[in-house]
C-alpha atoms as one frame of an Amber mdcrd trajectory, in Angstrom:
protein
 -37.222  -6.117  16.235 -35.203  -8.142  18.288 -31.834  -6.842  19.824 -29.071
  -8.005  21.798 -29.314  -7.307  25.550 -26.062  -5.459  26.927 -24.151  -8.058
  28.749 -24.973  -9.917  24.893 -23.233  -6.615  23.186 -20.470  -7.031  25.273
 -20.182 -10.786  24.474 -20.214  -9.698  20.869 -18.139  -6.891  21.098 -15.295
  -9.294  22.672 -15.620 -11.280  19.434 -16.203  -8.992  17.269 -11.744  -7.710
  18.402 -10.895 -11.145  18.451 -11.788 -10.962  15.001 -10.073  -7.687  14.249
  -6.836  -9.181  15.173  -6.860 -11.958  13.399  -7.888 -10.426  10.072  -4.917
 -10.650   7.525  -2.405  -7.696   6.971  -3.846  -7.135   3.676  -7.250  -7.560
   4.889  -6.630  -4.988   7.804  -4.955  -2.661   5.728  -7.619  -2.478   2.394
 -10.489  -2.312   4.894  -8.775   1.111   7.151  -8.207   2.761   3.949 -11.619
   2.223   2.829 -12.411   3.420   6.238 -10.796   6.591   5.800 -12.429   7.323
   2.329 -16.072   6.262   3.854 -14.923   8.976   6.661 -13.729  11.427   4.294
 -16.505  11.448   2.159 -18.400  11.862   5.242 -16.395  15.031   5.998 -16.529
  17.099   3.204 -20.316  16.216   2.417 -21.574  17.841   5.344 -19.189  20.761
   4.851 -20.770  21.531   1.595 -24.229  20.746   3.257 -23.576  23.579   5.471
 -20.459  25.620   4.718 -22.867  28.655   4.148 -24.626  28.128   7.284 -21.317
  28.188   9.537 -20.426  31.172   6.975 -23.004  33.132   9.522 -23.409  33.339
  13.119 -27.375  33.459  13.345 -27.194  30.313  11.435 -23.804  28.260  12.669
 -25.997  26.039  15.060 -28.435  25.300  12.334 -25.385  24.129  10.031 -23.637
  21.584  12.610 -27.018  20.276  12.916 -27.068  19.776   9.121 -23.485  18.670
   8.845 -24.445  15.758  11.105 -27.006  14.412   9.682 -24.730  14.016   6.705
 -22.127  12.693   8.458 -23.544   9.863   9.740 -22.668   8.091   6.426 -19.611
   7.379   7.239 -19.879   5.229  10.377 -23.021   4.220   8.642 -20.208   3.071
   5.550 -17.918   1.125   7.949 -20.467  -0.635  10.137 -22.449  -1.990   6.583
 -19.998  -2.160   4.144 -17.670  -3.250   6.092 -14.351  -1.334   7.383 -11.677
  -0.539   9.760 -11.919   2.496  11.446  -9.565   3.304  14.613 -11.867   5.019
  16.713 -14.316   2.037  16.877 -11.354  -0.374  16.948 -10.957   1.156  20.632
 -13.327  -1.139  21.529 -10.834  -4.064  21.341 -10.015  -3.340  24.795 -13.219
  -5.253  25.496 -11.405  -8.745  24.168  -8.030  -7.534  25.512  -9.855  -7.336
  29.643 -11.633 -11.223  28.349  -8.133 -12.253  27.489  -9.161 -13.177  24.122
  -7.050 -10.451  22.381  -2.995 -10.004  23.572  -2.552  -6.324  23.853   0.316
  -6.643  21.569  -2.436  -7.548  18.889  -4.238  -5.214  19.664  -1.685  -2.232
  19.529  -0.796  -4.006  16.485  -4.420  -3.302  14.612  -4.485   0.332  16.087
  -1.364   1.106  14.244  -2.217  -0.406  10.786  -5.685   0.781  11.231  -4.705
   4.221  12.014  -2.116   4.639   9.209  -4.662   2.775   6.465  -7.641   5.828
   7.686  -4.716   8.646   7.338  -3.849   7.478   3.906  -7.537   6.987   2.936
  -8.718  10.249   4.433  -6.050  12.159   2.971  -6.689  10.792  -0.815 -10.249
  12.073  -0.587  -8.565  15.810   0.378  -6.036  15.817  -2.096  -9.089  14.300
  -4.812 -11.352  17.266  -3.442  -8.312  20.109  -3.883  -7.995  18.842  -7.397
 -11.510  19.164  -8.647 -12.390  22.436  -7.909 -15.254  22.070  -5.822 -14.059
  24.260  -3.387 -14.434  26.986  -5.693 -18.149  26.727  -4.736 -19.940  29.855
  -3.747 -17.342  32.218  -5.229 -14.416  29.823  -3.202 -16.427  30.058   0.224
 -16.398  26.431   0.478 -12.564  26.677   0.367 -12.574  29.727   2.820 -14.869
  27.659   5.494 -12.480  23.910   4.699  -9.449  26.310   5.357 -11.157  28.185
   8.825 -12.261  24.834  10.444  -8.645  23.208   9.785  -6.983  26.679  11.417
  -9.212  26.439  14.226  -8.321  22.380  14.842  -4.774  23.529  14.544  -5.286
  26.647  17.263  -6.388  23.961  20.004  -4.759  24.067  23.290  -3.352  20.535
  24.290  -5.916  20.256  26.908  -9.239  21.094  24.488  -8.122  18.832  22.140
  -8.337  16.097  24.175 -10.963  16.772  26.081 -13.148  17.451  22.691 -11.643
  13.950  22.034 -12.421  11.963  24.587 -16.635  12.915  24.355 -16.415  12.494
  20.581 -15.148   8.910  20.837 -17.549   8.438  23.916 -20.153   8.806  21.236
 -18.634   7.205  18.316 -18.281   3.942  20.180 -21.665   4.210  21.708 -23.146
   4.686  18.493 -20.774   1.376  17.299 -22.137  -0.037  20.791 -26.187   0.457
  19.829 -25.352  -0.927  16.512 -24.168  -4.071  17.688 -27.277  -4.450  19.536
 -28.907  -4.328  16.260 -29.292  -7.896  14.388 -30.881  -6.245  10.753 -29.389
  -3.070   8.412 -32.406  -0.407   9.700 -31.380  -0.731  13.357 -27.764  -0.374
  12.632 -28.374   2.572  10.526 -30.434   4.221  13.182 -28.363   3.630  15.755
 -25.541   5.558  13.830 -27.710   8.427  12.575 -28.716   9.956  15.424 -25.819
   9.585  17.828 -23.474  10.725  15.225 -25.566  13.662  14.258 -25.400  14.257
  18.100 -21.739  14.269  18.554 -20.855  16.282  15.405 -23.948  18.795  16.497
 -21.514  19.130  19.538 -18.629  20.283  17.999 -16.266  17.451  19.457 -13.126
  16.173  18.302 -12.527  12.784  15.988  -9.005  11.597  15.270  -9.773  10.173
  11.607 -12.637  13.095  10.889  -8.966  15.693  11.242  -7.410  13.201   9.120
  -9.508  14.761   5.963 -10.182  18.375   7.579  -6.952  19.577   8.189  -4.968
  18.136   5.084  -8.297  19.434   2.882  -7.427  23.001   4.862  -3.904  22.751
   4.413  -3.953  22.012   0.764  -6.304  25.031   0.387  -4.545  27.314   1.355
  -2.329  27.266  -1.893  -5.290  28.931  -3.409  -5.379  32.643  -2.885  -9.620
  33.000  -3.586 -10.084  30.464  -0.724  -7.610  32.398   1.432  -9.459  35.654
   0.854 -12.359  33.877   1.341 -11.194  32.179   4.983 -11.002  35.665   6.710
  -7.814  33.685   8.506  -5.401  36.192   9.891  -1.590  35.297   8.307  -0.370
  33.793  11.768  -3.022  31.660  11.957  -2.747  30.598   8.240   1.125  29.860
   9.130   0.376  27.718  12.001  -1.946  25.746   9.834   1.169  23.349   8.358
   2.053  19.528   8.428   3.640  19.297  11.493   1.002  21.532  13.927  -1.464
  19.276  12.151   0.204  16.201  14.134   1.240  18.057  17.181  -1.500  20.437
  18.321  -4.619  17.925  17.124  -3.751  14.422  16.076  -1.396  13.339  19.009
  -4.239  14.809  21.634  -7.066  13.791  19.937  -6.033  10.379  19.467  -5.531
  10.093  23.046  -8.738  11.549  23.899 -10.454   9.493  21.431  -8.859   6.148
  22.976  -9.868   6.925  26.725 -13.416   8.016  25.109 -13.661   4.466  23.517
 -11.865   2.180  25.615 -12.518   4.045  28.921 -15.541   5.358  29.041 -17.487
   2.831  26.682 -15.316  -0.692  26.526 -14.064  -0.416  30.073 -17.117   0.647
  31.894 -19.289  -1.692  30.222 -16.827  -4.626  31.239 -16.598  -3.961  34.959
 -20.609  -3.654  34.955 -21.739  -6.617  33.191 -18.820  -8.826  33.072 -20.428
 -10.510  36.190 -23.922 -10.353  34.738 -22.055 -12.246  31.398 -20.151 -14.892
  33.752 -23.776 -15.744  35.344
C-alpha cells in the first residue's frame, strides 16, 4: 500500500489545521460533540470488556490489555467518520510553526473543540447512569466506573500531567501513522495498536476523563455500586465536580497539549521542516 513519507505527513498535517480553523462554528461544534460520544462510547465499552478483570489483581494487566483493544474505536470513530477531538487538534501547532494557522485560530478551535467533547462525553455518562447497565455483575460494573474515577480524582498535580503528556504522545502518533495512511485499513491499523498501547499503559487522556469521572461521579448516587467500589468515604467525597476539574482535567490537559504539540507536532517540524523546504 502506498503511504505518505514523513516530511509528506507533516505537509498534510499543516493542512489538515488549516482546515480545522476554517471549519464553520457549527461545523466545529457538531463534529467535537460527536467526538466526545465516539470517545465515550469508547470508554465505557472497554470498561465492561474488562471491569471483572481489573475487579482482580492476578488479572488487572490482562484487562487494560482488553480495554484497549476496545478502545481503539473511538479514535478509530473520529479519524473515519469524521470528528473533532482536542487531543489530536494539538497537532495544529504544526500549521501555527508554517504560519498557515494564527495562534489565535488555533486557541480558538481548542476551546470549542474542548467544550463540544465535554458535552458529548458527558451525555454518554449521564445516558449510561440512566439505563442501568451498571447494575451488571450484581452493580460491579458501577463499583469498578466509580474506583477508576476516585483514583483519576486522587492524582497528584505532577502524575497527572506526566500520565498526560505520554498519553497524548501516543494519541497524536497514532493520528500521525494514520495520516500516513491513504485507504480505511491503514488508518484503522494505525489506531488499533497504538491506542491499545497507550491505554495498556495506564496513561492519562483529557477527553477519555471527560466520560470516566462524570460516569463515576453520577454513580455514586447508587448505594449497590458504592458497596460494590470498596472506595473508602474520603475518597468517595473527593470524587465531586470541582476535584474532577482541578486535580485531573486542568493537568491533564496540559500534559496532553505538550504530549501532542511538543513531543509529536513540534519535534517533527524542527526535523523535517528542512527536508519539506528541499
Amino acid at each position: 500500500m502506498e503511504a505518505r513519507s514523513p516530511a509528506q505527513i507533516l505537509e498534510y498535517t499543516s493542512d489538515v489545521g488549516l482546515a480545522k480553523v476554517q471549519r464553520s462554528l457549527l461545523g466545529q461544534v457538531i463534529l467535537s460533540f460527536m467526538a466526545g460520544v465516539f470517545i465515550a462510547f469508547a470508554s465505557e465499552g472497554s470498561n465492561m470488556a474488562a471491569f471483572n478483570l481489573f475487579a482482580n489483581p492476578d488479572t488487572y494487566g490482562l484487562g487494560k490489555v482488553l480495554a484497549g483493544a476496545v478502545f481503539g474505536t473511538g479514535l478509530m470513530l473520529v479519524v473515519v467518520a469524521g470528528g473533532e477531538l482536542f487531543t489530536g487538534n494539538t497537532l495544529i501547532l504544526v500549521g501555527v510553526l508554517d504560519r498557515k494557522v494564527k495562534i489565535r485560530q488555533m486557541l480558538s478551535n481548542w476551546l470549542v473543540v474542548y467544550i463540544g467533547n465535554l458535552i458529548g462525553s458527558v451525555f454518554i455518562a449521564y445516558m449510561m447512569n440512566r439505563s442501568m447497565l451498571f447494575n451488571s455483575s450484581n452493580g460491579v460494573l458501577g463499583g469498578q466506573t466509580i474506583k477508576i474515577a476516585a483514583y483519576k480524582t486522587a492524582l497528584s498535580f505532577e502524575s497527572a500531567f506526566f500520565l498526560g503528556i505520554m498519553c497524548n504522545w501516543l494519541v497524536c502518533l497514532a493520528v500521525w501513522v494514520s495520516y500516513a495512511a491513504k485507504d480505511v485499513t491503514g488508518k484503522l491499523l494505525a489506531c488499533f495498536f497504538i491506542i491499545c498501547l497507550f491505554i495498556t499503559s495506564g496513561f492519562e487522556h483529557s477527553v477519555a476523563n471527560m466520560y470516566y469521572i462524570p460516569a463515576g461521579i453520577m454513580a455514586k448516587s447508587n448505594p449497590l455500586w458504592v458497596e460494590a467500589s470498596h472506595v473508602g468515604a474520603e475518597q468517595l467525597a473527593n470524587l465531586n465536580w470541582l476535584n474532577f476539574i482541578i486535580k485531573n482535567e486542568i493537568p491533564v490537559t496540559l500534559g496532553n497539549i505538550v504530549g501532542g504539540s511538543g513531543m509529536v507536532g513540534l519535534l517533527y517540524w524542527l526535523s523535517l521542516k528542512k527536508k519539506k523546504a528541499d
